[in-house]
N, C-alpha and C positions, 0 to 999 in steps of 0.2 A: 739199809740206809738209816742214818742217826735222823734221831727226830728234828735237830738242827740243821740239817742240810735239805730238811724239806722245805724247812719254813722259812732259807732263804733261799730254795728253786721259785717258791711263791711267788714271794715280795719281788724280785726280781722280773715274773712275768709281767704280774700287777701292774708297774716300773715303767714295763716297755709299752705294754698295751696304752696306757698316761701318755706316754711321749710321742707315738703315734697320734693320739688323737691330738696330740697340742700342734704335731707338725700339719696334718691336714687341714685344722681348720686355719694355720696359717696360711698356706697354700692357698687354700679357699679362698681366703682374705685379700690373698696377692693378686688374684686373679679377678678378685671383682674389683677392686683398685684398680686394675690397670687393662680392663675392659669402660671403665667408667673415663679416665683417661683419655683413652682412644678414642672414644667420643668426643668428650670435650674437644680432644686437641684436631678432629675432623670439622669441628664446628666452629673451631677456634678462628678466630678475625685476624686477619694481618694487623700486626700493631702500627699505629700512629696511622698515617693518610697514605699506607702501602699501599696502591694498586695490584689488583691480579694478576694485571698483563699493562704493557703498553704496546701498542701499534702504532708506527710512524711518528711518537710521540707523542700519543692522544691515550691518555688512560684510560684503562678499563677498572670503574672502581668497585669496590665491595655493595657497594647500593647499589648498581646498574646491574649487577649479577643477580641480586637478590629481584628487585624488581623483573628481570627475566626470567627469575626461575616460576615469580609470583604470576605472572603471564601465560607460563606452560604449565600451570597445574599446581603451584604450590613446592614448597619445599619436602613435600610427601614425595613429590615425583621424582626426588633425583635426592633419598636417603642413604647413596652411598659413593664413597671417593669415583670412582671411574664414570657415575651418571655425572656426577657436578663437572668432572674434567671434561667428560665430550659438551657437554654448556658451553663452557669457557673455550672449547675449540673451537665450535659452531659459531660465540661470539666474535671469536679471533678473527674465523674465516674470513666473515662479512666484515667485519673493518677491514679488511688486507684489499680486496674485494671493491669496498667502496674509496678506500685512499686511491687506491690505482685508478679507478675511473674518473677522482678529481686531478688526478696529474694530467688524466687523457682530456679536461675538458668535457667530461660529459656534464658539469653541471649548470653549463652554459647551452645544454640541449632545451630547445622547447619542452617538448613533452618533458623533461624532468624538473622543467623548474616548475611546470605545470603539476606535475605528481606531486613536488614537495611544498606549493603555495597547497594545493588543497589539504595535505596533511597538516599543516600550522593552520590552515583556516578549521579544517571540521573539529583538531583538538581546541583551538580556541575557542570555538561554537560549545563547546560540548561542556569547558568551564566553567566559562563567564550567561553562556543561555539556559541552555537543557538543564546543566546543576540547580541553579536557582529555581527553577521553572518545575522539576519535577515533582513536588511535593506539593502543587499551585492546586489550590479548592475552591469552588463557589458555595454559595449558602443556598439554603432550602428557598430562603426568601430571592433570590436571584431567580430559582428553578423556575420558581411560581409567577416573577413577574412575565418569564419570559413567554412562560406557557398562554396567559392571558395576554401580555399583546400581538401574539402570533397564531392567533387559533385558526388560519389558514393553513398553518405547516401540518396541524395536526388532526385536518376534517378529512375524512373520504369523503372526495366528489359523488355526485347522484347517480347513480347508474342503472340503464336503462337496458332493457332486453325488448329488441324490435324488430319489426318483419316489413319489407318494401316489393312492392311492386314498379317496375321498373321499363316502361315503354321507348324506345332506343330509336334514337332521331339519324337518321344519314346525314355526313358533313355535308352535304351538298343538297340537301333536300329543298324543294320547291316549295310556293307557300302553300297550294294544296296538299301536299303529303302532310306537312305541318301542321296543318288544319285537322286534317285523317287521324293522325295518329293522340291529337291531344283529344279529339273525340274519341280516339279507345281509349282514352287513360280517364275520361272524366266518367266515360260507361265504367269501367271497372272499379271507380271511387262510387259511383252511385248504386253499385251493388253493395258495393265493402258496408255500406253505411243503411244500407234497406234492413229495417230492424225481421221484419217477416218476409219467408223465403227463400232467400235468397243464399247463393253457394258462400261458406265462411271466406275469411282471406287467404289460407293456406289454397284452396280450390284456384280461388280468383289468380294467387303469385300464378298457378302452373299452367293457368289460362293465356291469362295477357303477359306475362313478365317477359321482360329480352333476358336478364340477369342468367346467364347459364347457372353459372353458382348459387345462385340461391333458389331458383323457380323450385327445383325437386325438393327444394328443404321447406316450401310451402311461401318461402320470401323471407326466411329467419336470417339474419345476420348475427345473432349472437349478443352477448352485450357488450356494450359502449359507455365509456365515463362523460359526464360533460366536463366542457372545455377542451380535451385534447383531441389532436389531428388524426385525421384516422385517411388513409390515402387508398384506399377500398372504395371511401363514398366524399361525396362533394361535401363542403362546407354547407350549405346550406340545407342537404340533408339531417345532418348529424345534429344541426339546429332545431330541426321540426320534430326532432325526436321526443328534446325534452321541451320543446316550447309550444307544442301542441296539446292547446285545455283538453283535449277530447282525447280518445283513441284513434280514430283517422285523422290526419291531415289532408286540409285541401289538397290539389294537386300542385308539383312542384315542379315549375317550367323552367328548364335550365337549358345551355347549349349542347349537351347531349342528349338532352332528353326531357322525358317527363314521370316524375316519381310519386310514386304516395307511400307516407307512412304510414304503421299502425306499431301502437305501442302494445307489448304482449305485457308486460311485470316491470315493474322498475324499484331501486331501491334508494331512500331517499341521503342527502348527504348526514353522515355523523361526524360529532366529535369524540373523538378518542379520552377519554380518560387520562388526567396526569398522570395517575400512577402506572397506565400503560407505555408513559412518553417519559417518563422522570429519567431513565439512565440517559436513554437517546439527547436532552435537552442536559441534562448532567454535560455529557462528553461534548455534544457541542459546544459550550460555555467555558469549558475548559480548554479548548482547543480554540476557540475564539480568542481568552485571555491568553493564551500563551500566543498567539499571533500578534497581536499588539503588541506584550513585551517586549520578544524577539525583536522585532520593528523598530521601539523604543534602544533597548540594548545595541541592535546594531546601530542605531544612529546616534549613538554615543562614543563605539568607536570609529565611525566613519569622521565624527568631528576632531579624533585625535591623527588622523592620517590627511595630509593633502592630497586631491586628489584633479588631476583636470583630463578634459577631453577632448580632443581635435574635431573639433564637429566637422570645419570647414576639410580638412583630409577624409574625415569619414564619410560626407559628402560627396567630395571628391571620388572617394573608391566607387562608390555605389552606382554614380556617374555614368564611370569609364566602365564595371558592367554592367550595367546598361546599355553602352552604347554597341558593348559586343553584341550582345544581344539581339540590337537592332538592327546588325548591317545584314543587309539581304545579300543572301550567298547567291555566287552563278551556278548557273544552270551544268548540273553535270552534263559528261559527255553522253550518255544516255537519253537524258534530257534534249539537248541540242540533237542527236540524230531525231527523234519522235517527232520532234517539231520543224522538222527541215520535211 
């Protein structure tokens, strides 16, 4: 082979290999072009005030898709033609769905004008109240005043750990037992309090006590707060608990009976520490201004709406049940034989 036919077998390969590479990266080119396309033209908007759909002549528009789709998750959730279609059928559906049940008159059903007065009321609640309200703060200086003039809210009561002796009066008792038994009760305070001697309280509760429950516990009752109700022991026990200078209490004569206390430990009231009450007093304060508001807001729009009320009919109703009520039924026939 001549040395000329070599050197244009070369050039010639050269040649081809070039034009290869110019066709695939055109290729290349065409196809991310028109991958890039297809996207677009997937995301592409109907032009001018196209609807997606109409149903009975009520559009389904490009904003009411999108805001659905922003509802289920984002337009992540439905990144490709056949997720967005079944949307727009699901949207379809329920319009079709609800057109036919306004031809049937269902929206003159109670419960649905009830369903749909509550939807326009909680989304308007959620507007014009909750929006503005939710970012609503008080000041440090609020926290503080509230904490000082409320330091009620924030003391533990006194609480007291005490132990009773308990002598148990018969409803029906005579004035002699009466007599008997407050003479056990005043012997068993006159031991309680005999400084040399004499058996402690705990001895004395298992002696003289009626109290099933507590005699074996020595007359312990456990501790108690003052001021609250405690339906174990009478009111005027739970009084002498903390209002007894001493460790015993005289004896305490009541219509079931006759009690003595003794105080075993008690612990006196505190006050809590702001800094242990600042959130708690925080979030009430907050929740107190946003109740006003609210209150305020609504009675701004209740001045835009008329509004009246049939007292004299509501009256009226309340009345006539009532008066079902009251009518005494006859005697069943059951009834009437027993009594024959």
């Amino acid at each position: 082979m001549k040395i000329g036919d070599i050197i244009g077998r070369v050039r010639g390969i050269a040649l081809s290999s070039r034009l290869s590479l110019v066709i695939a990266a055109v290729a290349g080119a065409v196809l991310v072009f028109g991958a890039q396309f297809a996207m677009r033209f997937l995301h592409k908007a109907p032009t001018g005030n196209q609807p997606l759909a109409v149903v009975d002549g009520k559009p389904i528009s490009l904003g009411a898709f999108q805001a659905e789709m922003r509802r289920q998750g984002g337009e992540a959730a439905f990144s490709n033609p056949q997720q967005r279609r079944a949307l727009l059928d699901e949207m379809i559906r329920v319009e079709v769905l609800a057109s036919n049940a306004a031809k049937a008159g269902y929206a003159e059903n109670p419960e649905v004008h009830r369903a749909i007065s509550q939807l326009l009321a909680d989304r308007y609640a959620h507007d014009t109240i909750d929006e503005p309200l939710a970012n609503l703060q008080v000041t440090e200086g609020e926290i503080e005043d509230y904490y000082h003039g409320h330091p009620e809210e924030f003391t533990t009561p006194e609480a007291a750990h005490a132990a009773v002796i308990f002598v148990a009066l018969p409803p029906n008792a005579s004035d002699d037992q009466r007599q008997t038994l407050q003479q056990r009760a005043q012997k068993a305070h006159d031991l309680a309090t005999t400084k040399a001697g004499a058996p402690n309280f705990s001895d004395l509760a298992a002696q003289y006590s009626d109290d099933a429950d507590t005699k074996t516990q020595g007359g312990d009752i456990g501790w108690v707060s003052e001021g609250e109700e405690n339906p174990r022991w009478e009111k005027v026990v739970m009084t002498a608990v903390f209002d007894n200078p001493g460790q015993v209490s005289p004896v305490i004569s009541t219509p079931t009976g006759f009690y003595i206390v003794k105080l075993l430990e008690d612990h006196p009231a505190a006050l809590h520490q702001l800094s242990e009450v600042h959130n708690q007093i925080k979030q009430h304060l907050i929740r107190a201004a946003r109740q006003q508001q609210a209150a305020s807001l609504y009675a701004a729009a209740l001045a835009k709406v008329p509004v009246t009320v049939n007292e004299a009919g509501l009256a009226a109703m309340e009345a006539a049940e009532k008066a079902v009520v009251d009518v005494p039924h006859a005697p069943s026939q059951k009834q009437k034989g027993a009594a024959g």
